[in-house]
Z-matrix of the N, CA and C atoms (Angstrom, degrees):
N
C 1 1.449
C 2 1.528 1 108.46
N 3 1.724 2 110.68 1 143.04
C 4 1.457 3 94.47 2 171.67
C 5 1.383 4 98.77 3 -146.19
N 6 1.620 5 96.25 4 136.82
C 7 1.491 6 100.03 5 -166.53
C 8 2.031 7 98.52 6 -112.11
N 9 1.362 8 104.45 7 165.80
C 10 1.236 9 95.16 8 172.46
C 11 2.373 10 103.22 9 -139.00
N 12 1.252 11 70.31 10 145.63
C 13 1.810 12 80.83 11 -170.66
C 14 1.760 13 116.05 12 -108.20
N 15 1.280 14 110.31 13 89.35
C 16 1.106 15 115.28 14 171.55
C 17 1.573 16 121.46 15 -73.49
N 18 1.860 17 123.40 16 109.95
C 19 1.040 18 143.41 17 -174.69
C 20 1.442 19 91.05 18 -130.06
N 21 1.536 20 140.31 19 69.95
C 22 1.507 21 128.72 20 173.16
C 23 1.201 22 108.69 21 -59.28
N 24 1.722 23 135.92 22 -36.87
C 25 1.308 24 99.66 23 -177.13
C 26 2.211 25 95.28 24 -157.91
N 27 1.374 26 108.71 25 -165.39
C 28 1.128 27 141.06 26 -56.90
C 29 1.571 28 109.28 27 -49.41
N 30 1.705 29 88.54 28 -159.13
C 31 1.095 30 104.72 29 170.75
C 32 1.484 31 136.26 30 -71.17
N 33 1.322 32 119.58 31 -32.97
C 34 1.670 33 117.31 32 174.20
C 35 1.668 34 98.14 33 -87.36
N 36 1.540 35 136.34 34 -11.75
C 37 1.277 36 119.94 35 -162.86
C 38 1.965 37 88.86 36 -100.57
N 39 1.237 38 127.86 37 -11.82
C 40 1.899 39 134.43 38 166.88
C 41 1.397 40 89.58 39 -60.23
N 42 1.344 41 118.67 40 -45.15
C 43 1.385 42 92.91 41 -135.84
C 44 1.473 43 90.03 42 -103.61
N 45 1.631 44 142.54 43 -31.57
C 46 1.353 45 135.27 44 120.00
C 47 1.422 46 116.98 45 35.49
N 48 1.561 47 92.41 46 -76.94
C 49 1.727 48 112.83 47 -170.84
C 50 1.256 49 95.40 48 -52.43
N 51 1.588 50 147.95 49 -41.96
C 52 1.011 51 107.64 50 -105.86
C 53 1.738 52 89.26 51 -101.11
N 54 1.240 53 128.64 52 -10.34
C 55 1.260 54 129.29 53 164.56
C 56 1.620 55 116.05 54 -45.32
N 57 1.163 56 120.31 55 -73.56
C 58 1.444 57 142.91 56 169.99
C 59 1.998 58 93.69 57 -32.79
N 60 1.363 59 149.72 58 -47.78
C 61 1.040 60 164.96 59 -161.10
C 62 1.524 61 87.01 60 -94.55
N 63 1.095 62 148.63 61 -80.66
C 64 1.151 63 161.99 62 -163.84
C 65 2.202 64 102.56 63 -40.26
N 66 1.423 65 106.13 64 -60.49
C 67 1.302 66 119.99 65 167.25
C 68 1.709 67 110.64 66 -57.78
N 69 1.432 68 106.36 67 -56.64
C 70 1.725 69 94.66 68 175.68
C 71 1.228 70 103.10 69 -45.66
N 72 1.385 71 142.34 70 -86.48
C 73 1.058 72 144.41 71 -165.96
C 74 1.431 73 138.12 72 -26.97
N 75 1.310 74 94.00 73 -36.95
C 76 1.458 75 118.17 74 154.32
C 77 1.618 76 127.11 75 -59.09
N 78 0.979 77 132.89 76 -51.71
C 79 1.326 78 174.83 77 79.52
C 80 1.687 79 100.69 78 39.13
N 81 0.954 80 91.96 79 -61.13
C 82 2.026 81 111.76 80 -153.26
C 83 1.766 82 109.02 81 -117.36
N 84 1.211 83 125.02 82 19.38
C 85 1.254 84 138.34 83 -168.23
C 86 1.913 85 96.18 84 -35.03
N 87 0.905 86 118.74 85 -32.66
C 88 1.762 87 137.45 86 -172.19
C 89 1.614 88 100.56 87 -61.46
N 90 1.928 89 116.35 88 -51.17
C 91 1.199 90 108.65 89 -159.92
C 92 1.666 91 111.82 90 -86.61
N 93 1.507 92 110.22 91 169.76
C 94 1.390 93 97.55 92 -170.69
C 95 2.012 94 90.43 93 -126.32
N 96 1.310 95 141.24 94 120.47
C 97 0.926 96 161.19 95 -120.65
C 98 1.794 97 103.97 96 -126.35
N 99 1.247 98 111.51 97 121.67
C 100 1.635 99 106.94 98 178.79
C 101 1.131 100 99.78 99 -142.67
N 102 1.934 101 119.68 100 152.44
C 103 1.169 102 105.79 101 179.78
C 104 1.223 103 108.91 102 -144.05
N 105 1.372 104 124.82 103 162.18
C 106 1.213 105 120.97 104 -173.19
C 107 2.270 106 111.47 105 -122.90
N 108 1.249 107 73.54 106 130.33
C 109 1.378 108 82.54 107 -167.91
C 110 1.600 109 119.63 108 -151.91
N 111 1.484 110 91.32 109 171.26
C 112 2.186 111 94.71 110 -165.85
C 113 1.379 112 104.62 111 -58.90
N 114 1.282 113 116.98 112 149.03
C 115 1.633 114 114.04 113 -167.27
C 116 1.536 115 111.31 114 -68.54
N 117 1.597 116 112.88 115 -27.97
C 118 1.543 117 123.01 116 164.01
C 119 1.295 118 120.13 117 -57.34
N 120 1.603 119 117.71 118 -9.06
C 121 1.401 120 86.42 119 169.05
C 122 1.503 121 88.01 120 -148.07
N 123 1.377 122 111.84 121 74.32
C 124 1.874 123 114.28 122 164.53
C 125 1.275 124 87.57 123 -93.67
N 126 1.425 125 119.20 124 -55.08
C 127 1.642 126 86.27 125 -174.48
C 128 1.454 127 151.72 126 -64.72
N 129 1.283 128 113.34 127 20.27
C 130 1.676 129 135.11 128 -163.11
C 131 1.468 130 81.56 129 -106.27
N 132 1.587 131 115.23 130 -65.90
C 133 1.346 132 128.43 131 -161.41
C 134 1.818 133 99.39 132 -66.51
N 135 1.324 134 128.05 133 -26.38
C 136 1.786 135 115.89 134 164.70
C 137 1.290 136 121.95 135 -75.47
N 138 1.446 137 112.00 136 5.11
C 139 1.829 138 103.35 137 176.65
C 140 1.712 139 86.91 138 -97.87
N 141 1.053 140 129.47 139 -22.15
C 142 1.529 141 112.03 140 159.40
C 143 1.614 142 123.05 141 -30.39
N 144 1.486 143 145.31 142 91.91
C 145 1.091 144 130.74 143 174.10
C 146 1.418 145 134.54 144 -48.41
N 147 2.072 146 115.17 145 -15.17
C 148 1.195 147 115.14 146 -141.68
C 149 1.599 148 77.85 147 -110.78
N 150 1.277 149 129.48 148 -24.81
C 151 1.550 150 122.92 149 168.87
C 152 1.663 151 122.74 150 -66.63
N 153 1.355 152 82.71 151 116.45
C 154 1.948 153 93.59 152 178.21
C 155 1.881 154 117.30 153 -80.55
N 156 1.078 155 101.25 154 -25.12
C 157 1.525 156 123.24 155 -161.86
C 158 1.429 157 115.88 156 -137.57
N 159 1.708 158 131.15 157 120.05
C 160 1.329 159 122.57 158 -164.34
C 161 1.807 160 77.56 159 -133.86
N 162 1.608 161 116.93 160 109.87
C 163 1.422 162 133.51 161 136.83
C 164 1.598 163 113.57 162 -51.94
N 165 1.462 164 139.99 163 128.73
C 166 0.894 165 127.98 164 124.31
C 167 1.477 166 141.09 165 -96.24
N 168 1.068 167 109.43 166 166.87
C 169 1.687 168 128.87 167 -176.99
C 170 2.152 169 105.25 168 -103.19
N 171 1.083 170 92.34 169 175.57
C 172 1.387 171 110.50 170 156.01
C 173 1.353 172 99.77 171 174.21
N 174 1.486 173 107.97 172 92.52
C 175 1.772 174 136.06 173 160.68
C 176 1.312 175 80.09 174 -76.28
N 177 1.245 176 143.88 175 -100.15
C 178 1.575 177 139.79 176 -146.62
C 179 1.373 178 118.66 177 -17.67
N 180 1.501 179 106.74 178 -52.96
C 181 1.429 180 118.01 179 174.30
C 182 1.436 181 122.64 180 -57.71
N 183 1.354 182 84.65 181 -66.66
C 184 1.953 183 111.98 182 -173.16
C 185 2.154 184 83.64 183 -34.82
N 186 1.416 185 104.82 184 -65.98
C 187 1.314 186 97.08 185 -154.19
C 188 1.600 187 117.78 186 -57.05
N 189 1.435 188 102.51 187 15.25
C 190 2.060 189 106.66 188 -173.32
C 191 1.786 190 81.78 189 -98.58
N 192 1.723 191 141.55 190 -40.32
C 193 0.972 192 134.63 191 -160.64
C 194 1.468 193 119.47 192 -125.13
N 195 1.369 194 130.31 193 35.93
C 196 1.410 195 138.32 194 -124.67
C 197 1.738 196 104.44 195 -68.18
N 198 1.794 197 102.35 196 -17.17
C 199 1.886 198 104.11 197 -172.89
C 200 0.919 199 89.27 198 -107.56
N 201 1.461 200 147.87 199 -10.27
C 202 1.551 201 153.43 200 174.25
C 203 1.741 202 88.94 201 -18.12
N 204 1.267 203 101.12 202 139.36
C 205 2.091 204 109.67 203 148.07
C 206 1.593 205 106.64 204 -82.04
N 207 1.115 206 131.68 205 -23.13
C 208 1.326 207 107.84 206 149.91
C 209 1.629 208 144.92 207 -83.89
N 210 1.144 209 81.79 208 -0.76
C 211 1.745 210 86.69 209 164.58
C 212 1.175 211 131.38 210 -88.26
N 213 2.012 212 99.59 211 -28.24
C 214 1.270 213 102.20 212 161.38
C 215 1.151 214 145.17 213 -109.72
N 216 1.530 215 98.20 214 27.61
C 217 1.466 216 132.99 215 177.76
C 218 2.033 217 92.41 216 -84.58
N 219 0.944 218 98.02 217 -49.73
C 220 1.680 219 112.96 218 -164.76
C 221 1.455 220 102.35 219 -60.56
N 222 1.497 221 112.23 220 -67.17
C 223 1.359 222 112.69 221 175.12
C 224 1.760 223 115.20 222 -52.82
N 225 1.146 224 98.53 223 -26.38
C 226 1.791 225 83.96 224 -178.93
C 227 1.619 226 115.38 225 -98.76
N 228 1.475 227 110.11 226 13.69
C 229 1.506 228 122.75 227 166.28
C 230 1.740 229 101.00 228 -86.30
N 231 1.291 230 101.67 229 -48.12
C 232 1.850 231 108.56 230 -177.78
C 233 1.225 232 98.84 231 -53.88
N 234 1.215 233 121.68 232 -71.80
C 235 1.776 234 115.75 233 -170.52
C 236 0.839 235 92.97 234 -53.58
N 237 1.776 236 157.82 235 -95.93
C 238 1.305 237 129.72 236 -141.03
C 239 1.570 238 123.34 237 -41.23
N 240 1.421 239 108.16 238 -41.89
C 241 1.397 240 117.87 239 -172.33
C 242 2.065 241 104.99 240 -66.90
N 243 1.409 242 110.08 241 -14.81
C 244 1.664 243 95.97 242 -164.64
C 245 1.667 244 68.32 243 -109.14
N 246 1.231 245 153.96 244 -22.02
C 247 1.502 246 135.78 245 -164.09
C 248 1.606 247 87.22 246 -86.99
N 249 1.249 248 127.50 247 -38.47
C 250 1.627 249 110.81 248 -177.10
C 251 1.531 250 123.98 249 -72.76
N 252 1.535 251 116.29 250 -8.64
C 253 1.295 252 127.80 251 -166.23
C 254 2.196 253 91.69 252 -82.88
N 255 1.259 254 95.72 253 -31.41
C 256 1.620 255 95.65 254 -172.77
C 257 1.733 256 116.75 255 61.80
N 258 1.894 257 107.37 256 45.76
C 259 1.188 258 85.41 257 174.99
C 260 1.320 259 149.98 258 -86.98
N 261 1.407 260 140.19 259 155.67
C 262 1.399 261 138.91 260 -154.19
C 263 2.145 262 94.71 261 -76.94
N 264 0.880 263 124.48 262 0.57
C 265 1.065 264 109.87 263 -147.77
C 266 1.856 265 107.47 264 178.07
N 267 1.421 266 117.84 265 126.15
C 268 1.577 267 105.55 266 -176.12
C 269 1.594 268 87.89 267 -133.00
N 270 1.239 269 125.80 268 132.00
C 271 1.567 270 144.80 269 147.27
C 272 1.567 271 134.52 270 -73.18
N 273 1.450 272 100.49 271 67.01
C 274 1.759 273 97.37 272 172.01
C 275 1.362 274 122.33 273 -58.01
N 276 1.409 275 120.05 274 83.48
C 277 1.483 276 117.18 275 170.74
C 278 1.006 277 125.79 276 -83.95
N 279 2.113 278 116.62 277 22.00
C 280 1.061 279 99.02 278 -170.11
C 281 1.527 280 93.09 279 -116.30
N 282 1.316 281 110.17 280 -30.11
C 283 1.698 282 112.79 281 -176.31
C 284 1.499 283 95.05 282 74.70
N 285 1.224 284 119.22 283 99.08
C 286 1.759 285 99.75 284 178.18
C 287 1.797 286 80.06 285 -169.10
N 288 1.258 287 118.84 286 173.20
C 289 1.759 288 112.56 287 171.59
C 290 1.364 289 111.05 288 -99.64
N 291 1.694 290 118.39 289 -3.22
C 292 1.575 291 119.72 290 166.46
C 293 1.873 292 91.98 291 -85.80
N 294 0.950 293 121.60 292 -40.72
C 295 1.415 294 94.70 293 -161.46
C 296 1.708 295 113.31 294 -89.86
N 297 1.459 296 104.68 295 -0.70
C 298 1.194 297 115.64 296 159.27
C 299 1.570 298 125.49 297 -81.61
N 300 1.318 299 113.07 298 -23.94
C 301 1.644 300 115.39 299 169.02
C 302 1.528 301 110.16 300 -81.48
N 303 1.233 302 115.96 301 -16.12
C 304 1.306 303 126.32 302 -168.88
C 305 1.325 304 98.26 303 -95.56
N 306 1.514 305 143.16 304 -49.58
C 307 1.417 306 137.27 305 174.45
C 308 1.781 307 110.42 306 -55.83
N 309 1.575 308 105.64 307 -47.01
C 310 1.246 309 109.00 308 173.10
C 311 1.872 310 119.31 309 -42.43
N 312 1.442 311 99.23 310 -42.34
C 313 1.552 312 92.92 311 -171.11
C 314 1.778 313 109.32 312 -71.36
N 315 1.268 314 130.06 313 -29.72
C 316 1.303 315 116.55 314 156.96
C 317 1.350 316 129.62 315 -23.64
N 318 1.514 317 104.18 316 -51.12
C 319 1.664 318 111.11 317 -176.27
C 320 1.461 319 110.51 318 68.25
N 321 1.459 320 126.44 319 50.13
C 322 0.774 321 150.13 320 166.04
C 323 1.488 322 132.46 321 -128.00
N 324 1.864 323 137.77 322 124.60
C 325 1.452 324 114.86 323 176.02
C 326 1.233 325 130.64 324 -7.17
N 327 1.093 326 115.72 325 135.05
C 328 1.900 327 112.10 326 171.69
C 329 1.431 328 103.82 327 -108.01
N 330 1.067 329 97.62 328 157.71
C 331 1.504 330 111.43 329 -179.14
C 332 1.895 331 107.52 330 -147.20
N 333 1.446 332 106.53 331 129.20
C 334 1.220 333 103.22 332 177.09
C 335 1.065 334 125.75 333 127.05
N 336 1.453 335 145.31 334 -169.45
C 337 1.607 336 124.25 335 173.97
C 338 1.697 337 120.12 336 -22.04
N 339 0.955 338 112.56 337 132.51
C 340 1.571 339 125.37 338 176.67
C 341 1.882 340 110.30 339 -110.94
């Protein structure tokens, strides 16, 4: 199974997760865990051992150029990359409407804030 956990941002609410991630894993020794998050803080989110795969975002940016062709060059690189992963399963831990457009582009179950 592979689930992916969208926490785009900050910094004390990444690292938050990482208990809740810590118990799946435990739990779920089977699943293999990817996450998608603000590009400022993949590296907090790669000392995670149980993450195989770090998606990034840049909402921060995107939101200085929102009709930019590179923003929507960017966003339509992310969806391909979370539609090719085929995951069984997506974790909104953030409840937010970026990390809800962002779970959406997986195209995968959601799970999590409603």
């Amino acid at each position: 199974m592979r689930v992916l956990i969208v926490k785009t941002s900050s910094m004390g609410d990444v690292i938050h997760t990482f208990p809740a991630l810590e118990d799946a894993r435990r739990n779920r020794p089977d699943v293999s865990f990817d996450w998608c998050v603000e590009e400022a803080f993949a590296g907090i989110v790669a000392l995670h051992p149980a993450i195989a795969t770090i998606h990034t975002v840049a909402i921060r940016r995107w939101r200085t150029r929102p009709l930019g062709r590179g923003t929507w060059r960017e966003a339509a690189r992310l969806r391909r990359a979370l539609r090719d992963c085929r995951y069984d399963l997506v974790i909104d831990a953030q409840g937010l409407l970026k990390s809800a457009l962002v779970a959406k582009l997986a195209a995968a179950p959601i799970a999590g804030f409603d």
